[in-house]
C-alpha positions as CSV (number, residue, x, y, z in Angstrom):
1,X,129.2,122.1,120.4
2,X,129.6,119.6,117.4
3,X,128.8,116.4,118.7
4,X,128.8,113.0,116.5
5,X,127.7,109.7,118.2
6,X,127.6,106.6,116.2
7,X,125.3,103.4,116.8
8,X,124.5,100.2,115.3
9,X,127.6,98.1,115.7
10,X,127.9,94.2,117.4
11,X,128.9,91.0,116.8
12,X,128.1,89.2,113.4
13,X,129.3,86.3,111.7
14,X,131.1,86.4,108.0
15,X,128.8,86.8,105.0
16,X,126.4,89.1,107.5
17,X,125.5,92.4,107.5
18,X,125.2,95.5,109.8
19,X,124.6,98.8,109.1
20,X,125.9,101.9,111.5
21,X,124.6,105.5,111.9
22,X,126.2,108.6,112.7
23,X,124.2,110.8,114.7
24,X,124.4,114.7,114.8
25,X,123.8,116.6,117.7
26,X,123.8,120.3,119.0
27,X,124.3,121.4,115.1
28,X,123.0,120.5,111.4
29,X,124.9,118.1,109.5
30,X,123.9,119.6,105.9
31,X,127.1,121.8,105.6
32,X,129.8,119.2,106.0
33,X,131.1,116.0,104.8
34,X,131.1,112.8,106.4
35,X,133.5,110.0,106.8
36,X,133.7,106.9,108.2
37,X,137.0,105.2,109.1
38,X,138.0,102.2,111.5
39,X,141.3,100.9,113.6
40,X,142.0,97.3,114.0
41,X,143.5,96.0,116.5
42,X,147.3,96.6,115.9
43,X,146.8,98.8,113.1
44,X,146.3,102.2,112.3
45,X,143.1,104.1,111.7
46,X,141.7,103.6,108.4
47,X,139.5,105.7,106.0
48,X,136.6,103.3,104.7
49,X,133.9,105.9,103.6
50,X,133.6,109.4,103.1
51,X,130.0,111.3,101.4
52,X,130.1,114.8,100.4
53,X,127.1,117.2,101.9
54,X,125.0,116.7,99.6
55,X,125.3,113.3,99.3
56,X,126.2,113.3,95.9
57,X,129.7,112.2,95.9
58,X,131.2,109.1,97.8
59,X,134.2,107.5,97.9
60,X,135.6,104.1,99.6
61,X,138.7,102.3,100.5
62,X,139.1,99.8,98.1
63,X,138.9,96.7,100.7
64,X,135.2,98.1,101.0
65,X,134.6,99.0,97.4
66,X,131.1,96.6,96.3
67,X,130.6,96.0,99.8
68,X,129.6,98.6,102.1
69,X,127.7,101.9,101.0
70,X,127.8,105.1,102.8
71,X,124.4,107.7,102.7
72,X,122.7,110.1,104.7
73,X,119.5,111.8,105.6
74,X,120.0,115.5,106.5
75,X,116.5,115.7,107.6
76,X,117.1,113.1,109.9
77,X,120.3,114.4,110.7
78,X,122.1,111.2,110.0
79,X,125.1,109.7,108.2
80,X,124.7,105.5,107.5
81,X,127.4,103.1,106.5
82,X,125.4,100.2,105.3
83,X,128.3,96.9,105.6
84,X,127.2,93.9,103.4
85,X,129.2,90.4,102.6
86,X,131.6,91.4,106.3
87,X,134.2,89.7,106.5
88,X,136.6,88.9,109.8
89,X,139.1,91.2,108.6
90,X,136.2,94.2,108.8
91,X,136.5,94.1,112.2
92,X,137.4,97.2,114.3
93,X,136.0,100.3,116.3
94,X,134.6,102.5,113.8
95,X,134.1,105.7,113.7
96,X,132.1,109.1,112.2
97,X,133.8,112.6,111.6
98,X,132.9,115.8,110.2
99,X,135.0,118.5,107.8
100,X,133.5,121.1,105.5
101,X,135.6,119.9,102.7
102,X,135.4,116.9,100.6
103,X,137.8,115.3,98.7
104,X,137.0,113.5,95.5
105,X,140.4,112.4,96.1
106,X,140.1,109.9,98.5
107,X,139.0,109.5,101.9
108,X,141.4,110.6,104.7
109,X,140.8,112.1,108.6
110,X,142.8,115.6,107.2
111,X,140.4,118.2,109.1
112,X,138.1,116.1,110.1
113,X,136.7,117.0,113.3
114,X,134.1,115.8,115.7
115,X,134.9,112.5,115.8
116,X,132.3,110.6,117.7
117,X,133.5,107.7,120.5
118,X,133.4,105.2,118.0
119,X,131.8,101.4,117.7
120,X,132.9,97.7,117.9
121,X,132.1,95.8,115.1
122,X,133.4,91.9,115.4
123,X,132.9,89.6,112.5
124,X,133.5,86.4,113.8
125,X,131.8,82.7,113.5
């Protein structure tokens, strides 16, 4: 059973950084593309980072763009979302999910499966 868990998230003040991983379990993650995407409070869930198989390809949501940077290590089994310069409106549950198809076009949760419990990640002084 596909199984994504993701770690790394807390409490940081604006200007800080944190950086989240995306965990596999129970299968490889080489095959499929990653995303990362986040819900606020009030709002609905947004796409902020998605990374083709390979790792070659990436895109971002443009309140991200210069800021955060999405990667992986198959052979670790792992998908990162490295978050730089936060900022109080970054904060939100975030989340990891898996599809076999990416989209150069932009990232968005159609097919995307797996999707791991999510974590909290409050910018705040």
């Amino acid at each position: 059973q596909l199984q994504l868990a993701e770690s790394g998230g807390g409490l940081v003040q604006p200007g800080g950084s944190l950086r989240l991983s995306c965990a596999a379990s129970g299968f490889t993650l080489n095959p499929y593309a990653i995303g990362w995407f986040r819900q606020a409070p009030g709002k609905v869930r947004e796409g902020v980072s998605c990374i083709s198989s390979s790792g070659g390809s990436t895109n971002y949501a443009d309140s991200v763009k210069g800021r955060f940077t999405i990667s992986r290590d198959n052979a670790k089994n792992t998908v990162y979302l490295q978050m730089n310069s936060l900022k109080t409106e970054d904060t939100a549950v975030y989340y990891c999910a898996a599809r076999m198809i990416y989209y150069s076009s932009g990232c968005n949760a159609t097919g995307m499966h797996s999707w791991g419990k999510g974590k909290l990640v409050t910018v705040s002084s």
